[in-house]
C-alpha positions in Angstrom: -8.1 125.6 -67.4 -9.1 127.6 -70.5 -12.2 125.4 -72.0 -12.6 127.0 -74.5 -9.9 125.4 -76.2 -10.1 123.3 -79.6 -9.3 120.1 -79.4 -9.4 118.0 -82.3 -10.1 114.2 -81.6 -8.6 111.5 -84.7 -10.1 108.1 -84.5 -9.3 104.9 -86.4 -11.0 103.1 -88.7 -12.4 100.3 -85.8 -14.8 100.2 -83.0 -11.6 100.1 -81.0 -10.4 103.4 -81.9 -14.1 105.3 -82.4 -15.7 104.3 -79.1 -13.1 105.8 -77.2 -12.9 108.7 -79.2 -16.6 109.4 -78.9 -16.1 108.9 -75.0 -13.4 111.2 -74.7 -15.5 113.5 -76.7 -18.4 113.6 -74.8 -16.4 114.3 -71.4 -14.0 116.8 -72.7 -18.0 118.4 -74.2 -19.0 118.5 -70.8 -16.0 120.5 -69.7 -17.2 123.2 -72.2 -14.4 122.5 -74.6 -14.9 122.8 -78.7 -14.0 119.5 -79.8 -14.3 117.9 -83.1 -13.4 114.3 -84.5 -12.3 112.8 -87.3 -12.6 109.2 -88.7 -12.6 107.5 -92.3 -15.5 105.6 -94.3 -15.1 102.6 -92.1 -14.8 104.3 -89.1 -18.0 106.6 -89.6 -20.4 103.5 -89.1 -19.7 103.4 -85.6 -20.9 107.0 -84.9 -24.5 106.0 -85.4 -25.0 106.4 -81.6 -23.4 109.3 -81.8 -24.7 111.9 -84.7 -25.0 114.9 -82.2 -20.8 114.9 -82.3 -18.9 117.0 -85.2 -17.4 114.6 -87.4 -15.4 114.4 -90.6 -14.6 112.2 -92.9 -10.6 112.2 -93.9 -9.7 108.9 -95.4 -5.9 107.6 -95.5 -4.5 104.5 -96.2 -2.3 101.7 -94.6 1.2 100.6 -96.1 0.5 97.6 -98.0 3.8 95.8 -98.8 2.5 93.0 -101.3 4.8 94.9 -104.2 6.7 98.0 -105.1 3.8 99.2 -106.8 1.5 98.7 -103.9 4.0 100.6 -101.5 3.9 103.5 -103.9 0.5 103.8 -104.0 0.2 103.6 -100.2 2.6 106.0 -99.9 1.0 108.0 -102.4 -2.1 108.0 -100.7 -0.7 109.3 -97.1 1.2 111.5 -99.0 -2.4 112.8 -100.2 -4.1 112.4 -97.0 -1.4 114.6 -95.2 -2.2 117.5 -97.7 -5.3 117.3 -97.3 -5.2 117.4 -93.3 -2.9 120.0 -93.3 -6.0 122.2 -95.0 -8.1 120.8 -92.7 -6.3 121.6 -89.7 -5.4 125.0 -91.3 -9.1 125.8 -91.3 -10.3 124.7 -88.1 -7.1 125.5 -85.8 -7.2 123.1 -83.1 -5.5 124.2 -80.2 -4.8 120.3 -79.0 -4.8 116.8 -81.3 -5.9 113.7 -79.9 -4.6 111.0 -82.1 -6.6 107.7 -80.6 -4.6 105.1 -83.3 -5.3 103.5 -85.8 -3.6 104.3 -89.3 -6.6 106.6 -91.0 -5.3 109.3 -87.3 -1.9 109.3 -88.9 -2.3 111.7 -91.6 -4.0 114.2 -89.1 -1.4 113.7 -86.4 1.5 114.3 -89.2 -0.2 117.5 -90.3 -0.3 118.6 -86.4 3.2 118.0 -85.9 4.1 120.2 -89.3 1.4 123.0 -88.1 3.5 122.5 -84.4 -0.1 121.8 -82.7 0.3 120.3 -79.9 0.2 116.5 -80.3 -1.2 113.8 -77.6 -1.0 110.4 -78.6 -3.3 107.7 -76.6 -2.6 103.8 -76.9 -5.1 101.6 -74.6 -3.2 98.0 -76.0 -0.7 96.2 -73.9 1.1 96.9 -77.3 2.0 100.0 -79.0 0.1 99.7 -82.5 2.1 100.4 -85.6 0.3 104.5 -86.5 1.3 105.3 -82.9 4.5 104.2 -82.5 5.4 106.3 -86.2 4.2 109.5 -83.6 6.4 108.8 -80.6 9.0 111.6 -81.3 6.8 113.6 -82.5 3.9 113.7 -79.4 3.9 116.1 -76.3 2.4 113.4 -73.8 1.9 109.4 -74.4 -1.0 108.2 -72.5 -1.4 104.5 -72.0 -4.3 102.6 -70.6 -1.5 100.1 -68.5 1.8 99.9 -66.8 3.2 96.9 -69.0 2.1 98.8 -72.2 5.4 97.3 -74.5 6.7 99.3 -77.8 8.0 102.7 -76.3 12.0 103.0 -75.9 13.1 104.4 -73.0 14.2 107.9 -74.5 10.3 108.0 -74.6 9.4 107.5 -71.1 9.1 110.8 -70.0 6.5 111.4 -72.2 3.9 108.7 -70.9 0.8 109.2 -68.4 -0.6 106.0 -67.4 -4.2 107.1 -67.2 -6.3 104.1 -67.5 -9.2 102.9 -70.1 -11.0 105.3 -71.5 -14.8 103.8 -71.5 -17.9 104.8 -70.4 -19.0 106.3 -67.3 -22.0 103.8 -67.0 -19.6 100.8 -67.3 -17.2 102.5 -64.6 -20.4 103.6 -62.2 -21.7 100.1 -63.4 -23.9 97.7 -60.2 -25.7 95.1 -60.4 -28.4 95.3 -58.3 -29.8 92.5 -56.0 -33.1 91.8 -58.3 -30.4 90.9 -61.3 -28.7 88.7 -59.2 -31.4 86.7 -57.8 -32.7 86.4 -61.4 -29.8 84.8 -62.7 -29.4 82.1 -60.5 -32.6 80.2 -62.6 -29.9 79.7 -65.2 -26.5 79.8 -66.8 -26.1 83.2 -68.4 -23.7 83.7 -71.4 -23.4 86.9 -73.1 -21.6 86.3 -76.6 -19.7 89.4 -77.8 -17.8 89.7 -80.7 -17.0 93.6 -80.2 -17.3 95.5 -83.4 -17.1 93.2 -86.2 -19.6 90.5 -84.4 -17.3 87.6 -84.4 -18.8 85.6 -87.4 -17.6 82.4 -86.7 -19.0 82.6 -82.7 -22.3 82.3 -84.7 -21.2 79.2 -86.9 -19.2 77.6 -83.9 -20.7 78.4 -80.3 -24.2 76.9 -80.6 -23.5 73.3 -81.1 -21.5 73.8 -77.8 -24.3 75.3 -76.2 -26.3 72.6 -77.4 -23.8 69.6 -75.8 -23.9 72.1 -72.3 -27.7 71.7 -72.8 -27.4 67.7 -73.2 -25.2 67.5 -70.0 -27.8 69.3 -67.6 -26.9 73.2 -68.1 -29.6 75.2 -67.7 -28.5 77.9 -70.3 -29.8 81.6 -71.5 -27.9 82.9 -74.2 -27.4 86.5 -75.1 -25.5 86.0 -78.4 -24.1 89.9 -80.7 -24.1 88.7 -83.8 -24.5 90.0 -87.8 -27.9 90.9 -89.1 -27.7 87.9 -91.6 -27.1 85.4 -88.7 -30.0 86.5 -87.1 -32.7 84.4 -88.3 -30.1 80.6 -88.5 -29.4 81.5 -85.0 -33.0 81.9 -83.8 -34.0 78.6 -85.4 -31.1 76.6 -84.0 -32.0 78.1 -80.5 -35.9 77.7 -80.9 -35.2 73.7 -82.1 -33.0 73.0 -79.3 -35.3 74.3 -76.8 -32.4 76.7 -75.5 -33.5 80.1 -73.9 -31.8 83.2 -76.3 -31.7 86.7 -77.2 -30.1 87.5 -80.3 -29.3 91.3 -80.9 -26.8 92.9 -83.4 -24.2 95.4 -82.8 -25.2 97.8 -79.3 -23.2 100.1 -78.0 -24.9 99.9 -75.1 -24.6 96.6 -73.3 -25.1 97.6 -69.8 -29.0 96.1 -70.6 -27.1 92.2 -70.9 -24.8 92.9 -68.0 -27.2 92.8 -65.4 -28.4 89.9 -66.8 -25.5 87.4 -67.1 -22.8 85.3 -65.3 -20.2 85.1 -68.0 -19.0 86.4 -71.3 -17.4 85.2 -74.5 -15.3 87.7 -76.3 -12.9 89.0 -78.6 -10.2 90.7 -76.9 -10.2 94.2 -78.1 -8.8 96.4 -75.1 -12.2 98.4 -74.6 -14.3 95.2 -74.6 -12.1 94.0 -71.8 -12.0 97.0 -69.6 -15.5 97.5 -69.9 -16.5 93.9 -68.7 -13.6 93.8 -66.3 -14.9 97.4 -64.4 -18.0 96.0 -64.5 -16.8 92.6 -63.0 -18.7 90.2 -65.5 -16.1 87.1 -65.6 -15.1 86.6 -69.4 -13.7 84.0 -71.5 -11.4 85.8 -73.6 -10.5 84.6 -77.3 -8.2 87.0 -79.2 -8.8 87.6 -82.8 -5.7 85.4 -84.3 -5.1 88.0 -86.9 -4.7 90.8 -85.1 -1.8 93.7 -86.0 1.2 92.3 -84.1 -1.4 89.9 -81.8 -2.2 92.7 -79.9 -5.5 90.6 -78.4 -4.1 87.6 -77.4 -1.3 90.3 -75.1 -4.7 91.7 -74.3 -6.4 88.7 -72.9 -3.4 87.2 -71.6 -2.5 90.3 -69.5 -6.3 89.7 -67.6 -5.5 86.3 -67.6 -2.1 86.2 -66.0 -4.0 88.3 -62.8 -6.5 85.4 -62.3 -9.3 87.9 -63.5 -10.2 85.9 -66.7 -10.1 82.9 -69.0 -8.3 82.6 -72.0 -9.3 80.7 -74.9 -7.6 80.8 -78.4 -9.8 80.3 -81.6 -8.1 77.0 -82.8 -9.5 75.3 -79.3 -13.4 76.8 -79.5 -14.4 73.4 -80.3 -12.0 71.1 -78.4 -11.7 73.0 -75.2 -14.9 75.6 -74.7 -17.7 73.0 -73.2 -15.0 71.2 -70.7 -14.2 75.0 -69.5 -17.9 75.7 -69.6 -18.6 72.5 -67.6 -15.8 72.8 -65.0 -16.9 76.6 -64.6 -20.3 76.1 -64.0 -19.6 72.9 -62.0 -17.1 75.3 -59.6 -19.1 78.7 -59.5 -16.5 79.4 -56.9 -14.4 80.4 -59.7 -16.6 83.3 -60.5 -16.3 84.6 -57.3 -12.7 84.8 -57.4 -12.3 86.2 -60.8 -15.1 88.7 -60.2 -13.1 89.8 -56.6 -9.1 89.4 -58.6 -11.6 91.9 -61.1 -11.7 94.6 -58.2 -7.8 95.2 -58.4 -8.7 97.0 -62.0 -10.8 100.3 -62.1 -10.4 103.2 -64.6 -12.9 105.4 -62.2 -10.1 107.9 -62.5 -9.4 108.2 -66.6 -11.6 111.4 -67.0 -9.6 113.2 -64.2 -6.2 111.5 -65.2 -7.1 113.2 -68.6 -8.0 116.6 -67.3 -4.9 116.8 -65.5 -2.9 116.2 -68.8 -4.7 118.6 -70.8 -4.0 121.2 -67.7 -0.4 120.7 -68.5 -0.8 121.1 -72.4 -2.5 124.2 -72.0 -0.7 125.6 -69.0 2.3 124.6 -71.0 1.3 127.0 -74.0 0.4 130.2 -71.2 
């Protein structure tokens, strides 16, 4: 494989979309290839943990359908973005574009397809989101993080690798070691995660339940992701009710609470998922009601429907979470079986799955 080969990687606008940008980056850096990323304004916040990686800025814009004039300005506005990826890609020739979805990769992915750079397209939803499935006829290789991903026709098919999640090695080579373990029987561990956006209303909902588990005999520790302005309310709930915490803000790198804990609470994002599910932490799932075409509740029930989770919408959080909490830690059998129906999922193979796409591209273009 030639690796010194450009490849151009265009995130989203979401943690969703960056992280595994910035993963694929690092690997395909390793295999001595140039590679640079794009993102928008939203997106850039997320590369914080990542400043050594060449990133630009190219900001687009979703269709927004409230009026005519809305549409036209949204169209006006990709129209715009386009040009100005075209130039981009122009000047930097890229031999390869990775567009990781999202609606701010769509401009660059366009301007690939004019420039006839070779396009790959990657969607790790059960469902195809709306800026990928615009690129379906326009994309040398489709690669999908599962099987039952829903949204390509069938004249697609023969474009799509299933290669699995792409997260991070230390979540796939993730153990627990024995010392963890024997530390968290002293208590019921709960890591609260509200993936990229925090999950504001985990903040202003979850402690009171905490607080009943507490009044029924649950010895709790709670490891609760949170915004920076919840941080001090959430301290002085826990330090009144006598509950053991940690409070930390955004961390893109949790694998210092996994060792630690017997259970998540989660949004569903697809990444959040796999990387709890490869390293077989048991999770209560609850999807993010508004999200594009309720891609995380197909998300959380997909894990669900293989006995390797709980699922728990946002309208029951108050009604149903401490009777689940109660029967779960009443029946710690359950984690057993989740954590061993967990074992049937394992993306220990995406980086190779990857490398043997990208030997196709480029032997493709020899």
């Amino acid at each position: 494989m030639n690796n010194n080969t450009k490849i151009l990687i265009a995130t989203g606008g979401t943690g969703g979309h960056v992280f595994p940008g910035c993963n694929l980056a690092k690997h395909l850096l390793k295999k001595k290839f140039e590679v640079i990323l794009t993102t928008d304004k939203r997106g850039y916040k997320f590369f914080d943990s990542f400043k050594s990686l060449n990133i630009f800025i190219l900001s687009s814009s979703q269709i927004v359908r409230r009026n005519i004039l809305t549409v036209f300005f949204s169209f006006f506005l990709i129209t715009y973005s386009v040009l100005r990826a075209l130039i981009f890609l122009y000047s930097h020739k890229p031999k390869i574009v990775f567009g990781m979805g999202g609606y701010s990769s769509f401009p660059i992915c366009i301007a690939a397809k004019i420039l006839k750079i070779k396009l790959i397209i990657y969607e790790n939803n059960l469902i195809v989101g709306k800026a990928n499935k615009y690129l379906l006829p326009y994309c040398e290789k489709i690669l999908v993080s599962f099987n039952e991903t829903e949204g390509i026709s069938d004249k697609y098919k023969n474009k799509v690798f299933l290669i699995g999640n792409i997260i991070k090695e230390e979540i796939i080579n993730f153990q627990i070691n024995k010392k963890d373990d024997d530390n968290k029987s002293k208590y019921f561990n709960i890591l609260i995660l509200g993936g990229s956006q925090a999950a504001k209303i985990f903040a202003e909902t979850l402690p009171n339940i905490f607080k009943q588990c507490k009044d029924n005999g649950i010895r709790l520790k709670i490891y609760q992701q949170c915004l920076i302005e919840q941080n001090e309310r959430l301290k002085s709930f826990y330090q009144t009710e006598k509950i053991d915490y940690e409070v930390f803000n955004f961390e893109n790198d949790l694998t210092i609470y996994l060792s630690k804990v017997n259970l998540a609470i989660t949004r569903s994002g697809s990444s959040m998922l796999a990387e709890l599910t490869n390293a077989r932490i048991p999770f209560i799932a609850v999807p993010l009601p508004t999200s594009a075409d309720n891609h995380q509740f197909k998300n959380a029930l997909h894990y669900q429907n293989k006995t390797s989770s709980f699922l728990l919408e946002e309208k029951d959080l108050k009604h149903k979470l401490l009777s689940l909490i109660q029967s779960i830690h009443n029946n710690l059998y359950l984690l057993d079986t989740i954590r061993d129906n967990q074992r049937q999922f394992s993306d220990k193979n995406v980086y190779n799955n990857i490398d043997d796409v990208l030997k196709k591209i480029i032997n493709e273009k020899n």
